[in-house]
C-alpha positions in Angstrom: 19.3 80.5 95.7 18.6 79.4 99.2 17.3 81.4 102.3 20.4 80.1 103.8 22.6 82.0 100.9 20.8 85.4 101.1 22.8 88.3 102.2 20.7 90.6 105.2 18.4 92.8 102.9 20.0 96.7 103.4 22.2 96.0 105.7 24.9 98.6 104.0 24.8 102.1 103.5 26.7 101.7 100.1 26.5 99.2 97.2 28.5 99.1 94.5 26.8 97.3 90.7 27.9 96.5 87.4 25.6 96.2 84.0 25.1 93.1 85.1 22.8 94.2 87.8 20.5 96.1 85.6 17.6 96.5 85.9 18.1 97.7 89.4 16.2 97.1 92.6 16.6 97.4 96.2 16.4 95.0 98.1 18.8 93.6 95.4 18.2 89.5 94.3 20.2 87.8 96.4 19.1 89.2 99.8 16.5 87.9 102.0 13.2 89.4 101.4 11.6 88.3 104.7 13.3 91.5 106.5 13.6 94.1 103.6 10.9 97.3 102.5 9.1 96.5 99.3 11.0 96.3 96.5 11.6 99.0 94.1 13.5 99.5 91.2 15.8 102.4 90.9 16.9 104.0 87.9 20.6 104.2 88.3 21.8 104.2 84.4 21.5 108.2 83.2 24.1 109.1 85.8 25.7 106.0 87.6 24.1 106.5 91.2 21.0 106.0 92.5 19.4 106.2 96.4 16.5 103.8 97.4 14.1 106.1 98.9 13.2 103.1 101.4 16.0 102.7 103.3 18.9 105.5 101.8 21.1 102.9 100.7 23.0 104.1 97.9 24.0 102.5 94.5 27.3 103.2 92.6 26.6 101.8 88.8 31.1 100.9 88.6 31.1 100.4 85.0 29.1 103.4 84.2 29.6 104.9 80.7 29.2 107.7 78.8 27.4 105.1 76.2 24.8 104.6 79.2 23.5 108.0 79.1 24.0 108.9 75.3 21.4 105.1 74.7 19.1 106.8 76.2 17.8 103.8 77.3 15.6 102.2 80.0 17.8 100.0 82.4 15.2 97.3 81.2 16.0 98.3 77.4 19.5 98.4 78.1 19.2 94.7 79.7 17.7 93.2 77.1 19.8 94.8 74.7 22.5 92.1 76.0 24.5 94.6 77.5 
């Protein structure tokens, strides 16, 4: 993706993923990393909402499940598991 294409790193206070985002980071993949705090990856999957300790944004996993918590998975388990 191009610089051009980059959404502002943490530029809102509220973010809303799917499974497909997993596993989670803020600053997310398609914003610019030029402006943003380091990335870190936030584990969002036991209970479908996480808060970057960086900048407060916070991260609503939308598909969340039940199936999520029971895997007792990592969200880079449950990623590679072709979820």
């Amino acid at each position: 993706m191009s610089e051009a294409n980059l959404k502002p790193a943490c530029s809102q206070r509220v973010y809303e993923v799917t499974t497909a985002a997993l596993p989670l980071s803020c600053p997310m993949p398609d914003m610019r990393l030029w402006d943003a705090h380091p990335k870190v990856y936030l584990p969002i999957e036991k209970t479908g909402h996480a808060q970057c300790s960086y900048c407060s944004a916070e991260y609503i996993l939308t598909d969340f499940t039940a199936e999520l918590m029971e895997d007792d998975k990592t969200d880079v388990e449950y990623a590679n598991a072709g979820h």
